[in-house]
C-alpha positions as CSV (number, residue, x, y, z in Angstrom):
1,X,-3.1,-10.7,-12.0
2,X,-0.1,-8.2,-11.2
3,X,-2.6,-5.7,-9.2
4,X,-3.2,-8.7,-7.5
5,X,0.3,-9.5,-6.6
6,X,1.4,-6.1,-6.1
7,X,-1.6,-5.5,-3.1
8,X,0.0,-8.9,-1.7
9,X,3.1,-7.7,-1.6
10,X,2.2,-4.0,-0.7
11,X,0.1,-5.2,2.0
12,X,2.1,-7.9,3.4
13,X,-1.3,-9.8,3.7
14,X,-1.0,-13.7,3.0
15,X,-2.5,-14.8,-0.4
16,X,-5.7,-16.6,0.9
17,X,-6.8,-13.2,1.9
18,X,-6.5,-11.8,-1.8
19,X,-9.6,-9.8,-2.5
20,X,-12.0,-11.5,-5.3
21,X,-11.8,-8.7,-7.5
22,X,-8.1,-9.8,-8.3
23,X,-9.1,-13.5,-9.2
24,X,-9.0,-16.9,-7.6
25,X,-5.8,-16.3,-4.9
26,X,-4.3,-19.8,-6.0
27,X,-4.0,-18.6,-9.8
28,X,-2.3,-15.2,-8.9
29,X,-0.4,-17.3,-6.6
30,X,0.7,-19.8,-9.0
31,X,1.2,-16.8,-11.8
32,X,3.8,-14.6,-9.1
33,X,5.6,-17.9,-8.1
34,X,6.5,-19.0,-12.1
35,X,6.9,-15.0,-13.2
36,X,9.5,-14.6,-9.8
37,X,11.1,-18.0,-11.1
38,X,11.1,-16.8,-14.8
39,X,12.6,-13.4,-14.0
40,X,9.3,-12.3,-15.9
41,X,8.3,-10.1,-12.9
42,X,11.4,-8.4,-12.6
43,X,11.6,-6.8,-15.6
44,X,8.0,-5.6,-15.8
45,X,8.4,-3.9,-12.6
46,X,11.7,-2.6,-14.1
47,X,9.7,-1.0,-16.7
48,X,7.1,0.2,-14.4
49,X,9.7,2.0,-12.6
50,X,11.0,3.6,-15.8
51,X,8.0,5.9,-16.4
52,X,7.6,6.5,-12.8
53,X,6.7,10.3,-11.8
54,X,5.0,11.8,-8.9
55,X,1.1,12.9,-9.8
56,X,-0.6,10.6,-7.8
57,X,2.0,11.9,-4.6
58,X,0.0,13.4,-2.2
59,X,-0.1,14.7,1.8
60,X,-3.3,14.4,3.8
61,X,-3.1,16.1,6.5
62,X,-6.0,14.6,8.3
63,X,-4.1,11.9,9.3
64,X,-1.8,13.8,11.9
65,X,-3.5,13.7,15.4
66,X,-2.8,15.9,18.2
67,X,-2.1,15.0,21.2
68,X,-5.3,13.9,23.5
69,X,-4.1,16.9,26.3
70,X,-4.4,19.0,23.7
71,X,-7.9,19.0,22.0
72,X,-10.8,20.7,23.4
73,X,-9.5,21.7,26.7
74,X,-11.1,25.0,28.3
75,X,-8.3,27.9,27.9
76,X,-7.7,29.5,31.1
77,X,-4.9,31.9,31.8
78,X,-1.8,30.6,33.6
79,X,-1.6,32.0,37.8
80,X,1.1,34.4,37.8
């Protein structure tokens, strides 16, 4: 139920499109509404937070693209 809320909310995606894997959207809507009303879902995101660190932190650098001028031209030598 909370990975399913959390990929909601980290994905800004509307809850009918919830993935299966995460349950029946209507119950993990149902569940975020009463734990958001209950205060139940702040605090366990407060203590998620606590024991935070940075091991899964990572830089791919395969995302970066290059401008389109610049890949795969043919190097010639400027005229003087």
């Amino acid at each position: 139920m909370l990975n399913g809320m959390l990929w909601v909310l980290r994905t800004g995606a509307p809850w009918r499109d919830l993935p299966t894997v995460y349950g029946p959207w209507k119950s993990v809507h149902t569940r975020f509404l009463r734990w958001s009303k209950a205060g139940v879902l702040q605090k366990v995101l407060e203590q998620l937070a606590v024991d935070s660190d940075d091991e899964f932190t990572m830089i791919d650098g395969s995302l970066v693209r290059v401008h389109q001028d610049a890949v795969g031209g043919k190097k010639t030598e400027p005229n003087a």
